[in-house]
TORVEXSE-394369 format. One line per field, with one value per residue (C-alpha): residue number from 0; residue in three letters; x, y, z. Coordinates in nm, 3 decimals. Layout:
<atoms>
i <- (NUM,...);
aa <- (ALA,...);
c1 <- (X,...);
c2 <- (Y,...);
c3 <- (Z,...);
</atoms>
This chain:
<atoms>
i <- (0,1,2,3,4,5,6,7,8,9,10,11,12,13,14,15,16,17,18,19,20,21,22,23,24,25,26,27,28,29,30,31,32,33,34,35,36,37,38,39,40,41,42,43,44,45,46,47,48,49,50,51,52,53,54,55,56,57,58,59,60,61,62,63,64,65,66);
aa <- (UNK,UNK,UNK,UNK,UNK,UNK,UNK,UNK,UNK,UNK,UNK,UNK,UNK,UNK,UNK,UNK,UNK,UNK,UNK,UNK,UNK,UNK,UNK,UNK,UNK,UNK,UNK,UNK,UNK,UNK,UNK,UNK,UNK,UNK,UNK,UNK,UNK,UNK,UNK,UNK,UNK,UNK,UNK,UNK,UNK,UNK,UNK,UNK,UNK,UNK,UNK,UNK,UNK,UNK,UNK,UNK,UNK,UNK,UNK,UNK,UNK,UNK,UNK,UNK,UNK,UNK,UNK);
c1 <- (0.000,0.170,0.012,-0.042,-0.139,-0.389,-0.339,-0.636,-0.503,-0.602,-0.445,-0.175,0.091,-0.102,-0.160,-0.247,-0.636,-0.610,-0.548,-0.661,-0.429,-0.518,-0.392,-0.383,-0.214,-0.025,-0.049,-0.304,-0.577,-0.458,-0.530,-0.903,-0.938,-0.823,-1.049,-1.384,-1.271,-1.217,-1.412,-1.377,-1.028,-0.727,-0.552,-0.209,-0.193,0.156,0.347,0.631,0.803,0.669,0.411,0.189,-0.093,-0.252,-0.610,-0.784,-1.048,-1.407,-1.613,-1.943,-2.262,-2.390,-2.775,-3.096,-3.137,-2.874,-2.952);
c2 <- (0.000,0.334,0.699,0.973,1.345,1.489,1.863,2.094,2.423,2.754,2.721,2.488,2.761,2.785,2.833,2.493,2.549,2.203,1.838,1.485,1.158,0.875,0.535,0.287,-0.016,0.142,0.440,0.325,0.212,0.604,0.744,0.596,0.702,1.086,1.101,1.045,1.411,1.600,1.951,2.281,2.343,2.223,1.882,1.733,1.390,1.336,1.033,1.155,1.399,1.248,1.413,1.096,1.314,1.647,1.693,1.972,2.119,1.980,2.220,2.418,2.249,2.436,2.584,2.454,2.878,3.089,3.447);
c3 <- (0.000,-0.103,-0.027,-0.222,-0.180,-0.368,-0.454,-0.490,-0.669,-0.765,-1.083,-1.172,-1.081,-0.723,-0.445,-0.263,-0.194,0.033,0.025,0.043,0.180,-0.082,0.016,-0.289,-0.428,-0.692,-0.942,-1.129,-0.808,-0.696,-1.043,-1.009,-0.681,-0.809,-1.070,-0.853,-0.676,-1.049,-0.979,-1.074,-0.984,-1.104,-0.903,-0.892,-0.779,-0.612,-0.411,-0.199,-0.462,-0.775,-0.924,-1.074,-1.271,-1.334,-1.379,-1.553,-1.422,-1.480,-1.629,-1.483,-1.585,-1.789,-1.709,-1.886,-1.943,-2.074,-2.060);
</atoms>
């Protein structure tokens, strides 16, 4: 089991908005896990001092009205 940090950002310059401990079997059970938290902001997925993955931000639903 390996652990992983996973960066919530302001943009992907920064600043660190917050962050979630992941525990997983290996990159790919971590990258999974990542992807369930994909919002509106920008996340770096990192183990020690390797950065595994970026994620772009999800974009805003967009309304049944646009005005």
């Amino acid at each position: 089991m390996s652990y992983y940090r996973l960066l919530f950002m302001k943009s992907f310059e920064g600043p660190v908005m917050g962050a979630k401990e992941i525990a997983a079997r290996d990159d790919v059970d971590a990258v999974r896990i990542a992807r369930s938290h994909v919002c509106e902001q920008p996340l770096e997925l990192w183990c020690d001092k390797r950065k595994v993955k970026r994620f772009p931000p999800a974009e805003a639903p967009q309304s049944a009205f646009s005005f």
